[in-house]
Each structure stands twice: as structure tokens, then as C-alpha cells.
C-alpha positions as CSV (number, residue, x, y, z in Angstrom):
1,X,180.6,213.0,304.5
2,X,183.2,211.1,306.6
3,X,180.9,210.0,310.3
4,X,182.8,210.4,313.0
5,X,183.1,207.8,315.7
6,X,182.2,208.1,319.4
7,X,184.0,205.8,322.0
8,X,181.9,203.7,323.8
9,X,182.7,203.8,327.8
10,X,181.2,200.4,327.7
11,X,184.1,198.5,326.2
12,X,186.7,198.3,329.1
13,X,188.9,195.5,326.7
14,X,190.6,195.5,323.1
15,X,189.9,198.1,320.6
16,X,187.8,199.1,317.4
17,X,189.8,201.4,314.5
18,X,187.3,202.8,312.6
19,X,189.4,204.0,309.4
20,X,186.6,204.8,307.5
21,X,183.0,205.9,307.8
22,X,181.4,207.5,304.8
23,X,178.1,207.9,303.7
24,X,176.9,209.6,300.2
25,X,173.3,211.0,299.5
26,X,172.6,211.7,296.0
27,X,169.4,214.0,295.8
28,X,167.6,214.9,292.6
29,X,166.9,217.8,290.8
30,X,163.6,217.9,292.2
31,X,165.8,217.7,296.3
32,X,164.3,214.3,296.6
33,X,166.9,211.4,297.7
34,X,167.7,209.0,294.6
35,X,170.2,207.1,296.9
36,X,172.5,206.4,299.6
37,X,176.4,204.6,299.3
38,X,178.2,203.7,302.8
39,X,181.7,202.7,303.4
40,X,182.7,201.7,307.0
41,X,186.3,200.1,307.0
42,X,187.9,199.1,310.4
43,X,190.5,196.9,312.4
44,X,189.7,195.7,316.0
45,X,192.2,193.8,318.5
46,X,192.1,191.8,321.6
47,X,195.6,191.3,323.1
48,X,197.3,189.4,320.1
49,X,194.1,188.5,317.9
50,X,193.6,191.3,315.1
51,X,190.9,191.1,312.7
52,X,190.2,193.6,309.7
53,X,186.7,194.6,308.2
54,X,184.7,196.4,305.4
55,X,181.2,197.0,304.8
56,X,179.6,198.3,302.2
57,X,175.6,199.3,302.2
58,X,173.6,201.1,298.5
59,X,170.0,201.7,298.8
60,X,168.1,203.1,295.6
61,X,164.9,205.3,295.9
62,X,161.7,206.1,294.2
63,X,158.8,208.9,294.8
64,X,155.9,206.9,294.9
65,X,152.5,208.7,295.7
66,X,154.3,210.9,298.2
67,X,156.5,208.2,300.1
68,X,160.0,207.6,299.9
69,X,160.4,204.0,298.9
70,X,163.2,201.7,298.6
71,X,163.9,199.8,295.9
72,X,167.4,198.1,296.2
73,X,169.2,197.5,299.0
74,X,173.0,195.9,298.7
75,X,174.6,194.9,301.4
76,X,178.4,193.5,301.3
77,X,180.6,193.0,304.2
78,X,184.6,191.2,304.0
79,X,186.2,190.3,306.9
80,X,189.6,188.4,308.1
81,X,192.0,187.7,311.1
82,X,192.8,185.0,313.1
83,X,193.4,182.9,310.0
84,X,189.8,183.0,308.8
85,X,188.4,185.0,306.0
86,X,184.6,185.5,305.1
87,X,182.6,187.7,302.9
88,X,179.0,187.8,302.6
89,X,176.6,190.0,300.0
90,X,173.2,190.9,300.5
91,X,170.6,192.2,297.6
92,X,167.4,193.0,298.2
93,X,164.6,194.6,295.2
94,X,161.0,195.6,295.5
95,X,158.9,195.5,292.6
96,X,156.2,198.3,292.3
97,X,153.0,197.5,290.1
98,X,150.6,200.1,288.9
């Protein structure tokens, strides 16, 4: 499913691009949620700065005594303009014992 973007009255200066904004849901057989997998890509200016972006965000699920837990979480975000360059990643796991 592609998100669309509202504009936000607050920001009077520069501009946001969202390119892309996507988020999967994988459900199982049994209709509960195994996972999620979003994409946001974008490109924002100010006058003559530019910068470019991606983010990327995967959580993985488990049924556990009627809750919906998460187990992994990965986050990863890129990012460069005005000569700079970054790119950070993110996992998180929770270990369930019986």
C-alpha cells in the first residue's frame, strides 16, 4: 500500500518530496500479522541546500498467549546533501522463554 502524504500548513519555508511511502503487512494463514516492511524515500530543500533520504523499518511478530508481540525490529535510514553523507541501522530482538 503506497501512504499518501498530507501537507502540513505549518511549514511556511522549503519543501519535503516524499517519493515514496510504502508499507507491507504480511498476515498468516490463521489472519494474524507475521510482519510489517516500510519504505519512505524523500528529497527536501531550503533555497539552494537539497538533501536526499531513505528509511527503511521490518518488524517480525509472534502470537504469544493472545498478544501480539514483537520480536525484531530493523531500522535503517541513509541520508546525504550539503556534502555530508550518513547512514545509521538499528536492530532490535526479544527473546521469549517458556
Amino acid at each position: 500500500m503506497n501512504i499518501r502524504q498530507r501537507e502540513d500548513p505549518r511549514v511556511k519555508s522549503g519543501h519535503v518530496d516524499v517519493k515514496l511511502d510504502r508499507l507491507s503487512l504480511w498476515i498468516g494463514s490463521d489472519f494474524i500479522p507475521m510482519g510489517t516492511d516500510e519504505i519512505t524515500k524523500f528529497s527536501a530543500g531550503f533555497l539552494f541546500l537539497k538533501a536526499d533520504g531513505e528509511a527503511t523499518e521490518k518488524s517480525t511478530f509472534i502470537h504469544r498467549d493472545d498478544r501480539l508481540v514483537v520480536i525484531r525490529h530493523e531500522h535503517s535510514d541513509s541520508s546525504s546533501g550539503m556534502g555530508q553523507t550518513s547512514h545509521n541501522t538499528e536492530t532490535e530482538m526479544i527473546r521469549i522463554e517458556n
